[in-house]
C-alpha positions, 0 to 999 in steps of 0.5 A, spaced: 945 703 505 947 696 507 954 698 506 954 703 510 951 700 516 956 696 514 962 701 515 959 704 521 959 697 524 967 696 521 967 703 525 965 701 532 971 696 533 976 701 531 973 705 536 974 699 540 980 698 538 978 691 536 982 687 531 978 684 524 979 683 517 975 686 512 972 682 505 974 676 507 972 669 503 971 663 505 972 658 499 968 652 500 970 645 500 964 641 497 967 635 500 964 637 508 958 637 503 958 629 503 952 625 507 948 629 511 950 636 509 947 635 502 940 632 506 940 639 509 941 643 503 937 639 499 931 639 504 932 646 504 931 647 497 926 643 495 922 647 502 922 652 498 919 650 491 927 649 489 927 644 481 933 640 480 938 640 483 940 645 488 946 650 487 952 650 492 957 657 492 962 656 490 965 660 497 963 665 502 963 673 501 964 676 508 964 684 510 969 682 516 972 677 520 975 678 526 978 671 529 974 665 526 967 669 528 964 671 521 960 678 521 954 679 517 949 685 517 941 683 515 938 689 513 930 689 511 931 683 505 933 677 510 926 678 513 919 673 511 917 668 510 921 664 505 927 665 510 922 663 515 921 656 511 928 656 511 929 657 518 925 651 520 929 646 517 932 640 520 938 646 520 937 649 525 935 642 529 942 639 528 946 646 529 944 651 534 945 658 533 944 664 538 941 668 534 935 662 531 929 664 535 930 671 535 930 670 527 924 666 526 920 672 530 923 677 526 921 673 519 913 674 522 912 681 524 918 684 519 914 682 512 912 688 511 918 692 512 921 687 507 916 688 502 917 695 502 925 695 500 924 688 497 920 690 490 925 692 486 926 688 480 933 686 482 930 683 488 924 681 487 926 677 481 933 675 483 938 674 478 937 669 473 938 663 477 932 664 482 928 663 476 932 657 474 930 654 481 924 657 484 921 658 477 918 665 475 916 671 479 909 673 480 908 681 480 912 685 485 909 685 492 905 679 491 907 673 495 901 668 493 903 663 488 910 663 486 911 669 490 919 671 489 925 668 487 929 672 489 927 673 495 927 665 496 934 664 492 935 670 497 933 666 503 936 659 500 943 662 501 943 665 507 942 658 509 947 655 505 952 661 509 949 658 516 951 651 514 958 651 510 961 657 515 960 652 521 963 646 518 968 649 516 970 652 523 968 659 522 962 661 528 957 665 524 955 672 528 949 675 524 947 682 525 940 683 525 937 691 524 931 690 528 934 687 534 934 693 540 942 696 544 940 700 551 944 706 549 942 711 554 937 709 558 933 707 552 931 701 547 934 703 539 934 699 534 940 698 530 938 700 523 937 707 526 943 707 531 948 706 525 945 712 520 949 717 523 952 715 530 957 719 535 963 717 538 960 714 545 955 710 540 960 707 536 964 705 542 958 702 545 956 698 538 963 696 539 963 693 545 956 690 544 959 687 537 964 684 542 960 681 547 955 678 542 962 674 540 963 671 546 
């Protein structure tokens, strides 16, 4: 489902006829990393319960670029309390993103839709290095203790794309599926507008997209 939320949005700028760049990756050079950028990291991490020391990617997947703007669609898994924790980290104080309170909102009234989608055990445990670093998973839906691993490596890296896409020049466009498009007179979340959109809502999506870019 997330890939085709993708798709329809990679469908909004063709409509608009806007130039993009599709699988796009970012290598990340470790050097930019050096001083404060591994305080960050590290505070993040350990925010979180993280043992040992904290793993860095060795590069950014992106779905689409277009210019230095990098676009990324959050579904239901982005969405609680451990990518709130990380949300509230000294990030977030020493960058701005746009999108950063929007988020922090998201994070407390979205949980439960989070936990609807998030309990699959390939989600909720993660794969093996969210039990490397945050330890072994309680039972699917149970958020006291150790809660979810894979949710918190989840929310760690989102994070980690946050901080190495700005230090590596890019600007990080997130596309969050609560957030609500006037599209005929109407408020509409963006998770329902890409299910099955016409033309006149790609066109509108397209433009939103471009605005947001801005």
């Amino acid at each position: 489902m997330h890939q085709l939320k993708m798709s329809r949005l990679i469908e909004a700028l063709e409509v608009i006829e806007h130039d993009y760049e599709v699988d796009f990756h970012v290598p990340v050079k470790p050097a930019l990393l050096d001083g404060k950028g591994q305080e960050l990291l590290n505070e993040a991490y350990k925010g979180l319960g993280g043992q040992g020391a904290y793993p860095v990617l060795r590069q950014l997947k992106v779905p689409v670029k277009v210019g230095q703007h990098l676009l990324i669609y959050d579904d239901a898994n982005h969405f609680n309390r451990y990518r709130q924790t990380t949300l509230k980290s000294e990030l977030y104080r020493v960058f701005q993103f746009s999108w950063h309170s929007g988020y922090l909102r998201m994070c407390r009234s979205h949980e439960r839709e989070c936990l609807l989608s998030g309990l699959q055990e390939r989600v909720w445990n993660g794969p093996p290095l969210a039990s490397n670093c945050f330890g072994a998973a309680e039972e699917p839906g149970e958020l006291t203790g150790n809660g979810s691993p894979g949710w918190k490596l989840n929310a760690y890296n989102d994070l980690q794309y946050d901080l190495m896409a700005r230090l590596q020049g890019y600007r990080l466009i997130r596309i969050p599926a609560y957030e609500n498009l006037m599209i005929a007179g109407r408020l509409q979340r963006i998770d329902k507008l890409l299910l099955q959109p016409n033309e006149a809502t790609l066109q509108a999506l397209g433009s939103w997209l471009v605005r947001k870019m801005d």
